[in-house]
C-alpha positions, 0 to 999 in steps of 0.5 A: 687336093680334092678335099681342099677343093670339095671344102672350098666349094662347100664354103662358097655354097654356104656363103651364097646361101646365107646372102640369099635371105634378105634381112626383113625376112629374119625379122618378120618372123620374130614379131609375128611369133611374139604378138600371138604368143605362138612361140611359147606354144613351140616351146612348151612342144618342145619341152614336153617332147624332151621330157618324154624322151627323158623319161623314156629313157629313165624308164628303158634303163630300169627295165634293162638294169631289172633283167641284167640282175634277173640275168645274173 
């Protein structure tokens, strides 16, 4: 019963929250990131950081895969 009660809330909050933003706000965001080209700028961010962590990884599994067969 608490749990029904605790969600129940938690949707309320939610709902209330998702009115609190007015609609000129959302989209006053979009034209300014477009017209100075700064969303491409997070993008590219993004992209680099995932890149690296990707290849972080590659690396981390060689290394760990070199001692395994040293181990062995």
């Amino acid at each position: 019963m608490r749990k029904i009660i605790a969600l129940s809330l938690l949707g309320i909050l939610f709902n209330l929250y998702s009115f609190a933003q007015s609609v000129s706000e959302k989209t006053a965001i979009k034209p300014i990131m477009e017209q100075e080209g700064k969303i491409y700028v997070v993008l590219f961010v993004c992209l680099v950081v995932l890149g690296g962590l990707i290849s972080y990884l590659f690396i981390l599994d060689k290394r760990i895969s070199q001692m395994e067969k040293e181990k062995k």
